[in-house]
Backbone as CSV, one residue per row, in Angstrom:
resi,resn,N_x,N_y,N_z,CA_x,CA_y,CA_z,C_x,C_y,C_z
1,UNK,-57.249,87.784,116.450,-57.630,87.887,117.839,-58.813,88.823,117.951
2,UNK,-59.698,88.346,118.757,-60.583,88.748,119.117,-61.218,89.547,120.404
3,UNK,-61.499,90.849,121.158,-62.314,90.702,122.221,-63.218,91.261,122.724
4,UNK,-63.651,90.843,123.204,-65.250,91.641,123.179,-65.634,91.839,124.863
5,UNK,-65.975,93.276,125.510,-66.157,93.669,126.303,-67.637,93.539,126.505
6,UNK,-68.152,93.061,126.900,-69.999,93.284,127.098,-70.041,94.433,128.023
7,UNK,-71.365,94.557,127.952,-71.956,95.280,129.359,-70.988,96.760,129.489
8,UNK,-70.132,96.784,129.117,-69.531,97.961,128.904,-70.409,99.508,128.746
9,UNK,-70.862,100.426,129.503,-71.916,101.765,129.257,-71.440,101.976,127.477
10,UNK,-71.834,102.336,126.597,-71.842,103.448,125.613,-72.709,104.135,124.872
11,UNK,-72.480,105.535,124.815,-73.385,106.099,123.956,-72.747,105.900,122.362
12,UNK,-73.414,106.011,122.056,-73.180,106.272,120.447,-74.337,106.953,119.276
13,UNK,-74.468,107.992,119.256,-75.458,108.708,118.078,-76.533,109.150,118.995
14,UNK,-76.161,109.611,120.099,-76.818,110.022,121.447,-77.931,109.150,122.153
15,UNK,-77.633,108.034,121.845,-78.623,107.019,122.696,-77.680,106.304,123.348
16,UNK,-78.203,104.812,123.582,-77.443,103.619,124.499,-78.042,102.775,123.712
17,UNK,-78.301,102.844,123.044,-78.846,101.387,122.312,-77.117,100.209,121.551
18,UNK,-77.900,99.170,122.228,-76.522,98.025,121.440,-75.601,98.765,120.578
19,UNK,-74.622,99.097,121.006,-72.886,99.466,119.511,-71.761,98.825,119.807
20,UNK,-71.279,99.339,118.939,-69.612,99.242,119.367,-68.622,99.857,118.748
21,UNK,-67.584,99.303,118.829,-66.420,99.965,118.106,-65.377,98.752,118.422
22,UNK,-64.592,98.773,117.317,-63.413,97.923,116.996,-62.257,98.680,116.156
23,UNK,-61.145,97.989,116.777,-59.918,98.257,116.282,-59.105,97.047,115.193
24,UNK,-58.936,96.734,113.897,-58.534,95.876,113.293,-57.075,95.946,113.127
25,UNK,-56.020,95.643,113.549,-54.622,95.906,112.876,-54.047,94.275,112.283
26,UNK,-53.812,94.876,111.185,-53.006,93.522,110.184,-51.626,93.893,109.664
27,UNK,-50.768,92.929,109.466,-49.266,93.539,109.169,-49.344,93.393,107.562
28,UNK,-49.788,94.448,107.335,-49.803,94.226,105.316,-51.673,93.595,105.087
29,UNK,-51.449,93.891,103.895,-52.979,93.446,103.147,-54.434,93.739,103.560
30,UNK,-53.997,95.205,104.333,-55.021,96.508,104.308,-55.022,97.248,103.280
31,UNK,-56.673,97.325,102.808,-56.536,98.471,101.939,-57.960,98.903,101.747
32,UNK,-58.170,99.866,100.945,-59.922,100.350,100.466,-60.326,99.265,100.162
33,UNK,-60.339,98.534,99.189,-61.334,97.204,99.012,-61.511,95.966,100.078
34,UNK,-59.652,95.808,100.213,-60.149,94.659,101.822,-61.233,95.410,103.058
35,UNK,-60.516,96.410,103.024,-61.144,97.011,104.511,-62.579,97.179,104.315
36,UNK,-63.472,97.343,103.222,-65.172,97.547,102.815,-65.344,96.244,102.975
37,UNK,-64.617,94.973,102.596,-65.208,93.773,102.976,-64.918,93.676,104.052
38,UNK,-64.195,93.919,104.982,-63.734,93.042,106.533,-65.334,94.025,107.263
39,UNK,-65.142,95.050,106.850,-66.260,95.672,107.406,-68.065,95.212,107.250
40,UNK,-67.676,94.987,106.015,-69.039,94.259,105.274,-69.048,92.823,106.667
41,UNK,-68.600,92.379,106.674,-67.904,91.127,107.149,-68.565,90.990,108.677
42,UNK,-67.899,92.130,109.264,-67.858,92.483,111.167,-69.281,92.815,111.185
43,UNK,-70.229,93.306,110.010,-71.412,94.550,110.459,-72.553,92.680,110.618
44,UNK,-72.323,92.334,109.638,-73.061,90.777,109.470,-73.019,90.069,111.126
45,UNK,-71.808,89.888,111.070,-71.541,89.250,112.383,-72.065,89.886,113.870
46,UNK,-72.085,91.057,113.916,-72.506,92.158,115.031,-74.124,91.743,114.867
47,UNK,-74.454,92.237,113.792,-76.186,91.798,113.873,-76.579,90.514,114.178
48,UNK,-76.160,89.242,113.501,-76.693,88.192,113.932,-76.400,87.459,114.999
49,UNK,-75.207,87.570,115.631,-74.815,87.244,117.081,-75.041,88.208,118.227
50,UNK,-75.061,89.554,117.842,-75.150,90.344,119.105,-76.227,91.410,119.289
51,UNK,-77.162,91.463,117.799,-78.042,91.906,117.606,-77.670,93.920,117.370
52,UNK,-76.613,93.859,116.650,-75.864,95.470,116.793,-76.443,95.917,115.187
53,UNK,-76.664,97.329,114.958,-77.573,97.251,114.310,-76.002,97.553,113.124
54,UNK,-76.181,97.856,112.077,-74.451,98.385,111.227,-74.243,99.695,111.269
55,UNK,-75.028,100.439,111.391,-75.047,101.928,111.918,-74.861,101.894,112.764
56,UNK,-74.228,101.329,113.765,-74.446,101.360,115.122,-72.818,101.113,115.423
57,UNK,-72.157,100.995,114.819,-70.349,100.568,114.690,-69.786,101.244,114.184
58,UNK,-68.656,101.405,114.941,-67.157,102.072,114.067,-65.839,100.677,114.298
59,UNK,-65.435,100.727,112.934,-64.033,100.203,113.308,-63.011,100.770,112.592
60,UNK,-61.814,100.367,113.271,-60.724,101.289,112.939,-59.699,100.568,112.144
61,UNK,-59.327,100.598,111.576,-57.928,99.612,110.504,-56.845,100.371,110.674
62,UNK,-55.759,99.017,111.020,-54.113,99.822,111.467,-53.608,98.774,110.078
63,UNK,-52.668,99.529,109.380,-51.712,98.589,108.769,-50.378,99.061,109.156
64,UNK,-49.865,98.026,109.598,-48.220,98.241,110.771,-47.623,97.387,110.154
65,UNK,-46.170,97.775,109.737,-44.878,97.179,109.700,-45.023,96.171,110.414
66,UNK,-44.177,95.025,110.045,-43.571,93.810,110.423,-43.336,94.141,112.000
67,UNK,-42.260,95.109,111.625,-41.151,95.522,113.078,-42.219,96.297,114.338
68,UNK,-43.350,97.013,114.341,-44.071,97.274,114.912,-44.851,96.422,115.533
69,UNK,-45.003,95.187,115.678,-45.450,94.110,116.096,-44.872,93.309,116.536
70,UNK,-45.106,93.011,118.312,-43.885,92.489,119.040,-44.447,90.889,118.776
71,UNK,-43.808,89.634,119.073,-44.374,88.433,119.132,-42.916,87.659,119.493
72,UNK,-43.535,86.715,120.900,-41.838,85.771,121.187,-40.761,86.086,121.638
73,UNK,-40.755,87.363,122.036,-39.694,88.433,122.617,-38.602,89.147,121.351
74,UNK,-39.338,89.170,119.987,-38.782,89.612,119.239,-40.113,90.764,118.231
75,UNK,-39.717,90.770,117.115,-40.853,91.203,115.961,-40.795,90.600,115.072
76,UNK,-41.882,90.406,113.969,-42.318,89.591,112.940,-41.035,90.261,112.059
């Protein structure tokens, strides 16, 4: 899942120029090497669709239990 707020004010590195920030959470199969590619991954995508520069982003990686994740009126 995806979402993306436009137009939203932010500073970031004391300007306003195009950024962002993202939150990634996956249940399992986070780690140092996935997470340098998903990142590698998001910075590609930010530049050529939204014109964001890769310095210009933070994202955040959650790895959560099964049970921490509601879905269907139950948890995974």
């Amino acid at each position: 899942m995806i979402l993306v707020n436009g137009g939203v004010p932010m500073a970031f590195a004391g300007t306003e120029a195009p950024a962002a920030y993202g939150e990634l959470i996956s249940i399992g199969g986070l780690g140092p090497s996935v997470n340098a590619k998903l990142s590698s991954t998001v910075a590609d995508i930010l530049q050529t669709k939204l014109s964001i520069d890769s310095s210009r982003f933070y994202i955040k990686f959650y790895d959560v239990q099964r049970s921490f994740f509601g879905f269907n009126g139950s948890t995974f």
